[in-house]
N, C-alpha and C positions, 0 to 999 in steps of 0.2 A: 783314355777311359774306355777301359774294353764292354760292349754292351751284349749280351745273347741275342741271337739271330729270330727267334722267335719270342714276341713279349704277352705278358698277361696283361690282360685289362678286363675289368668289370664292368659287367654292363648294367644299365640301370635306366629308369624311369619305362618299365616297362617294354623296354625293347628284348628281343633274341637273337641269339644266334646265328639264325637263318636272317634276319633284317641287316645283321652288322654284313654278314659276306657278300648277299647281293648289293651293299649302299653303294654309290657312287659317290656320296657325300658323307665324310663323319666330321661330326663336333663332338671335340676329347675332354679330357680334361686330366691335366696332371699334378698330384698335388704331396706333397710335404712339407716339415713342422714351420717351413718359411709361410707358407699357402698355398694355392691353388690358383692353373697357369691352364689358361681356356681358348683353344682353337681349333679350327677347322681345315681340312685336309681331306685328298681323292686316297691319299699315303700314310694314315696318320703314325706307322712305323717308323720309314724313310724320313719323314718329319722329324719325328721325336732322334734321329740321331743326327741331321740335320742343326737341331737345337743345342744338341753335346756338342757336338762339333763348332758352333758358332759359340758356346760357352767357352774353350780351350783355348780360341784364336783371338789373340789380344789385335787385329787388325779389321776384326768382326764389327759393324759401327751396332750390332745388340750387344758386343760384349759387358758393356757395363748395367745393362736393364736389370734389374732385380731378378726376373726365370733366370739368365745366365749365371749371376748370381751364386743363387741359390741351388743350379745344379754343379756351379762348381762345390761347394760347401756340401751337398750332402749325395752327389755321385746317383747313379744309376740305380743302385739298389735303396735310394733313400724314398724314391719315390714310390708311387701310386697311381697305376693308370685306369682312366676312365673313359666308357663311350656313354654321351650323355646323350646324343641326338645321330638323327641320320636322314640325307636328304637326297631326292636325283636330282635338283635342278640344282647350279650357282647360287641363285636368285634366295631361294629360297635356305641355304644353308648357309649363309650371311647372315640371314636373318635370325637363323635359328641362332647362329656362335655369337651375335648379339646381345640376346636373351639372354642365353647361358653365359655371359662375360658379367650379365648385371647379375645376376641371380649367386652365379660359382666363384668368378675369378678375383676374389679377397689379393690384394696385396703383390700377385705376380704379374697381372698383365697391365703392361706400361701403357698401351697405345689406346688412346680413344677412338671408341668405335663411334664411325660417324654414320652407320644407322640408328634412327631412335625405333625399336623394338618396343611395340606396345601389349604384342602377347606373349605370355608363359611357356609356351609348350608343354604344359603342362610340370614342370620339372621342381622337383621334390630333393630335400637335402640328402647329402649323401649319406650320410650316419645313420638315416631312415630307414633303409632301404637293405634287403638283401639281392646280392648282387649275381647276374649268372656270369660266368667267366666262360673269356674266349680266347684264345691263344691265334696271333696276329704275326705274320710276318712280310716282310719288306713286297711290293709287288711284283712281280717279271715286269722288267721295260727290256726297249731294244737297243741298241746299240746308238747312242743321240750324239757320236760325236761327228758325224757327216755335215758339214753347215748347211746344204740343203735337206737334212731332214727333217719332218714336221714333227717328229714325236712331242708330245705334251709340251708343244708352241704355244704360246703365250703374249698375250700383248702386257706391257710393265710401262713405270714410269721412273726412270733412270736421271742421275744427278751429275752434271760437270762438272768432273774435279782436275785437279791437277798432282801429277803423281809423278814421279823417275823424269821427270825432265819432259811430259808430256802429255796431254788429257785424255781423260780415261772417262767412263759410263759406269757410274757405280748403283745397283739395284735399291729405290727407295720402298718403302712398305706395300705389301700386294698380296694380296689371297694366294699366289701360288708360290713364289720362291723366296728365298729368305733374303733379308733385306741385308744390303750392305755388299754384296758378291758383283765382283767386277764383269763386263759383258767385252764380251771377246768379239769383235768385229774388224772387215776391212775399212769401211765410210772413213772417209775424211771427215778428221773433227774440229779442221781450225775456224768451218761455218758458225762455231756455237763456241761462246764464251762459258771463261766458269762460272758455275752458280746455274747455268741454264737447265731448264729438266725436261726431257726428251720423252717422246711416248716410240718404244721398239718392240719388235716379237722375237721371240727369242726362247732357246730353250736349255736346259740344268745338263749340265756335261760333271764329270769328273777327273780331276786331275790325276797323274798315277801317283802321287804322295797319299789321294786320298781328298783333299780338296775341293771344293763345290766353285763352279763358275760356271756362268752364262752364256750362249753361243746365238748371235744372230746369224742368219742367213746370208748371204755372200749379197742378194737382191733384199735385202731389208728396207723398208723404208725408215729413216727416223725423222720422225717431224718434233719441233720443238712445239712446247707448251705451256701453258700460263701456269706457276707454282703458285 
């Protein structure tokens, strides 16, 4: 599913131009005739093919969620992109893709948010509204396949599974990478049974097919955790 390098999105509930470039935080919003599929991102480009991409891959544990879905059934140009919010902190743009999950996200987004978001942000239907348009593309990153590099390191909480004759670290749900994407590590894993869920840092490499996968650090710690 070929996608152009640079995407249109519309911006809305009062925000500009100038707020969407310098954000460090966007809350998006993507939507077509299935509905509207609400999240937040440092990338929300890289995301959004991120998403294509986990739609394509029947090995994907989102491939079956209703966004995946629905961007197989109506492709790239079926959609609609939107920035609804923008934020510098974490903290604070969880909060906001909260909101905006209860407010926007009709019928695509699976996961319950388990913040309870008690304010609006102000945010206003989209049909309301005329929208400014900004044209988004992917960000410069460095080169992350070094295992000791730090680039957009991450702490995640990863699932024992059992795969090709031996256990594997597979990404469970997390503000920053997509879930389901195996973590490439040296650690010995026969400490940890399957089923066990690990808390690691680690950061988004690409494979040269094109593929999305995980890379801890050679000194990672993985400590197990209560699921």
């Amino acid at each position: 599913m070929e996608m152009p390098e640079r995407i249109r999105f519309e911006i809305l509930n009062g925000l500009g131009e100038a707020d969407v470039k310098k954000a460090k935080h966007i809350v998006y919003a993507h939507r077509c005739p299935a509905g509207v599929y609400v999240g937040m991102s440092e990338d929300p480009v890289r995301r959004w093919k991120q998403h294509v991409h986990h739609s394509v891959d029947a090995n994907s544990g989102s491939y079956n969620d209703n966004f995946k879905r629905a961007i197989r059934a109506y492709g790239h140009s079926g959609f609609t992109h939107y920035v609804l919010a923008t934020a510098s902190f974490p903290k604070s743009a969880k909060s906001k893709e909260a909101a905006a999950i209860k407010f926007y996200g009709h019928k695509l987004n699976s996961r319950a948010e388990v913040i309870d978001c008690q304010e609006d942000y102000g945010f206003r239907p989209i049909d309301t509204q005329i929208p400014k348009i900004v044209f988004l593309e992917a960000k410069a990153r460095e080169d992350n396949s070094d295992r000791g590099g730090s680039y957009n390191k991450r702490n995640i909480r990863a699932r024992v599974v059992y795969e090709g004759g031996r256990k594997r670290f597979v990404s469970l749900p997390n503000e920053y990478f997509p879930e389901g994407l195996r973590v490439q590590c040296n650690r010995d894993r026969d400490e940890f049974d399957v089923g066990d869920v690990v808390e690691v840092s680690v950061s988004l490499s690409t494979k040269p097919t094109g593929g999305l996968y995980l890379v801890a650090a050679t000194t990672a710690k993985i400590t197990k955790v209560e699921s």
